[in-house]
C-alpha positions in Angstrom: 0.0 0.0 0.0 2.7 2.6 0.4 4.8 1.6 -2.5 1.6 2.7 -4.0 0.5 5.6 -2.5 4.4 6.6 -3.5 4.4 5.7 -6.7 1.0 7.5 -7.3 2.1 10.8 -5.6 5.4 10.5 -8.3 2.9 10.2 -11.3 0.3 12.5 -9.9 3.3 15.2 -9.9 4.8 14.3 -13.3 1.5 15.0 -15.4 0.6 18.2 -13.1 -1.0 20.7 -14.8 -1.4 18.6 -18.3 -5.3 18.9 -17.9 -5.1 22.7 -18.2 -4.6 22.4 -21.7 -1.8 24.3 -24.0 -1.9 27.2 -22.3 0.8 25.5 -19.7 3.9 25.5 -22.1 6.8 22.9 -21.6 9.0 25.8 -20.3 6.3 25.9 -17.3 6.5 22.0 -17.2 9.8 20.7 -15.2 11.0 18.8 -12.2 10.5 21.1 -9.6 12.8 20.7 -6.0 9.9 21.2 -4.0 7.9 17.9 -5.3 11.4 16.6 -4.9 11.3 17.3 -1.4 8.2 15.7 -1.0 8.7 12.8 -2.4 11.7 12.5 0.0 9.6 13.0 2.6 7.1 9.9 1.7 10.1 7.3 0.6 11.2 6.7 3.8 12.1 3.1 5.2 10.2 0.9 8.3 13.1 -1.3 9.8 11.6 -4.0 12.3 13.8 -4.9 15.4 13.7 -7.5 17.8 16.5 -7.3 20.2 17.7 -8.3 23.8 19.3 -5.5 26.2 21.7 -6.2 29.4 20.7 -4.6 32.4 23.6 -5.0 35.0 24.6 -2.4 38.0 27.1 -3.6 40.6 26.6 -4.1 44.3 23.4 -2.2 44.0 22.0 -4.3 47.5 23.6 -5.6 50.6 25.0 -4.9 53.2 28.9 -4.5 54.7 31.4 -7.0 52.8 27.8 -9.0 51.5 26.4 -7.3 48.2 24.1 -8.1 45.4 24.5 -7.0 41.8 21.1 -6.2 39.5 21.5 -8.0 36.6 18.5 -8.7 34.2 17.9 -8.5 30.4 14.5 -6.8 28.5 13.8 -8.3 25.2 12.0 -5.5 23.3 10.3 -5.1 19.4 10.9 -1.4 18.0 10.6 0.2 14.5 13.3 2.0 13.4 12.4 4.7 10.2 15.2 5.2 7.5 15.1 7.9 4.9 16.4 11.0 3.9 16.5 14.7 5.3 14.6 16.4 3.0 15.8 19.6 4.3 19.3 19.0 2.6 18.3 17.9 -1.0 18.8 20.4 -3.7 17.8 20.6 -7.2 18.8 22.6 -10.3 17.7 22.2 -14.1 19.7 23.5 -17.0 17.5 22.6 -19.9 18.0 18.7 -20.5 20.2 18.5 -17.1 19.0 17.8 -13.6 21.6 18.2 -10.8 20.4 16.3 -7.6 21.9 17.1 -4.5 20.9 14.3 -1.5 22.5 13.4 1.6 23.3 10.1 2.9 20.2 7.9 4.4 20.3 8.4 7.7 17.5 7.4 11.1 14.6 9.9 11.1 13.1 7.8 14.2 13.2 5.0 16.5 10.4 3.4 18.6 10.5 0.6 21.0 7.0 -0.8 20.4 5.8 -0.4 24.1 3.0 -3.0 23.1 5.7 -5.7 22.9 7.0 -5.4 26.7 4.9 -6.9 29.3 6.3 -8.8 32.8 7.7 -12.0 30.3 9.8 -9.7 28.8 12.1 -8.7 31.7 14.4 -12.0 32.5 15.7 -11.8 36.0 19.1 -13.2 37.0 18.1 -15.7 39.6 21.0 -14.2 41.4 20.4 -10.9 41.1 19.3 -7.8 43.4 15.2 -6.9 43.5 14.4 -4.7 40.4 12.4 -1.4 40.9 10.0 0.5 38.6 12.8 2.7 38.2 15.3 -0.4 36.8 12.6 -1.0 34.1 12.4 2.9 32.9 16.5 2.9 32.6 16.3 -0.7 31.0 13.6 0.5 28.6 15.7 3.9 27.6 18.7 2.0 27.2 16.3 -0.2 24.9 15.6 3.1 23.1 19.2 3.9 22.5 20.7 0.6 21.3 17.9 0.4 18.9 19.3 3.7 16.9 22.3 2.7 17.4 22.1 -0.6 15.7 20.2 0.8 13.3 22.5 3.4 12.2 25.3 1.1 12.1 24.0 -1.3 9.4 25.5 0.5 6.4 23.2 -2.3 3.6 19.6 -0.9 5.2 21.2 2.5 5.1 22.0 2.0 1.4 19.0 0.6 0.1 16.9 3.3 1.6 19.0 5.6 -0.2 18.6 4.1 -3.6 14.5 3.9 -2.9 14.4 7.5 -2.7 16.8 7.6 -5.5 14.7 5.4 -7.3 11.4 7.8 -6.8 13.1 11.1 -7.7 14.3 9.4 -11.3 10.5 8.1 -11.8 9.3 11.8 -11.0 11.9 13.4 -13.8 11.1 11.0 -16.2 7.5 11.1 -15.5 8.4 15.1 -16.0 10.2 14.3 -18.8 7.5 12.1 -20.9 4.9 14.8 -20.2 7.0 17.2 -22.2 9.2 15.4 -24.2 12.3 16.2 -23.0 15.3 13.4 -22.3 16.8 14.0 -19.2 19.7 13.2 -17.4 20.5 13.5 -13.5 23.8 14.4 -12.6 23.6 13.3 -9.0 25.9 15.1 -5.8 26.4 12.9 -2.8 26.8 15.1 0.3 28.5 13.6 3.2 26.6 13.7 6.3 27.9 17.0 7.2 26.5 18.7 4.4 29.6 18.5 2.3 30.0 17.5 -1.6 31.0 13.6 -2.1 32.0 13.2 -5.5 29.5 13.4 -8.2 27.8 10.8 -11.1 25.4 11.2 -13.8 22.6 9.2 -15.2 20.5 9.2 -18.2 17.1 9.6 -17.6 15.2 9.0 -20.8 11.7 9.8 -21.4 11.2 6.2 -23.8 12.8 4.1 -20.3 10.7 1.5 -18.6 9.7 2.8 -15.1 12.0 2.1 -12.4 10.2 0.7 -9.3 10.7 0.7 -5.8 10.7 -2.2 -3.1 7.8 -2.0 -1.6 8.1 -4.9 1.1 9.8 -3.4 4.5 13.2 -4.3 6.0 13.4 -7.0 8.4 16.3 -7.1 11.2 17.3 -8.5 14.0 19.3 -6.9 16.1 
């Protein structure tokens, strides 16, 4: 359903303004960078986590030389959303040329699914200290935090939601581009994360291609 929704947004924008008649000239007709952002906005990625995290804090209970460590483990489910900021994607046209600046995929958000923790998912070391309300809030942030990070390490998932949104902004041009006629080719700029140029590479975008499609089905990991 939302590789459809996408893809429909993509051709809705490419004919825009056809039905108006001739009075909208093919000057008036070209990829515009605020669709583009828009389209960014829509091709993000849902990641789906199941993970274990390690509670542990020493001599937290005792007394004199005896002590007791708190040691117990929450297994968690979270969603972890992959895309790109829109904010940083830039867009230029020189007649038959498009020049796409995006940045690197990167996490937009992360939720532990809150749904998914109950009392079975806290595993108490039969040796460990009594755990407090408190223990389970720390335990569940730390949940919160090893998710992102996981999730920002794993450089394939972080690729492939780079190449979805790619995917969309080279249906949109050429989508543009059969509307008016017009060949285009993307010269595409990879910022680094900071905002700074990567080196660039071009593409042909042909109005007379077969459409490009994106993967519909979401990523699956375990952390």
């Amino acid at each position: 359903m939302k590789r459809f929704m996408i893809l429909a947004l993509v051709a809705i924008l490419g004919v825009m303004g056809t039905s108006c008649g001739e009075e909208k000239s093919s000057v008036q007709m070209r990829p515009e960078a605020s669709q583009m952002k828009s389209i960014c906005e829509l091709a993000v990625m849902d990641c789906y986590y199941h993970n274990v995290a390690k509670f542990e804090k020493e001599d937290a209970e005792g007394f004199l030389w005896w002590q007791k460590d708190k040691k117990f483990w929450i297994e968690y489910s979270g969603i972890v959303r992959l895309g790109i900021d829109a904010t940083l994607v830039e867009v230029r046209v020189d007649d038959e040329l498009v020049t796409i600046k995006i940045p690197p995929a990167k996490v937009l958000d992360c939720e532990v699914n809150s749904a998914s923790l109950n009392e079975d998912s806290y595993i108490v070391d039969i040796d460990s200290a009594r755990i407090s309300a408190e223990d389970e809030v720390r335990a569940f942030e730390e949940a919160q935090r090893q998710l992102k990070e996981n999730a920002s390490k794993n450089s394939a998932l972080l690729a492939e939601a780079q190449q979805r949104t790619q995917s969309l902004l080279e249906d949109y041009v050429t989508n543009i581009g059969n509307a008016v006629g017009i060949d285009y080719s993307i010269d595409w700029i990879f910022l680094e994360s900071d905002g700074a140029d990567q080196d660039a590479s071009s593409s042909d975008v042909s109005s007379s291609d077969s459409e490009s499609s994106a993967e519909d089905e979401s990523a699956s990991s375990t952390g």
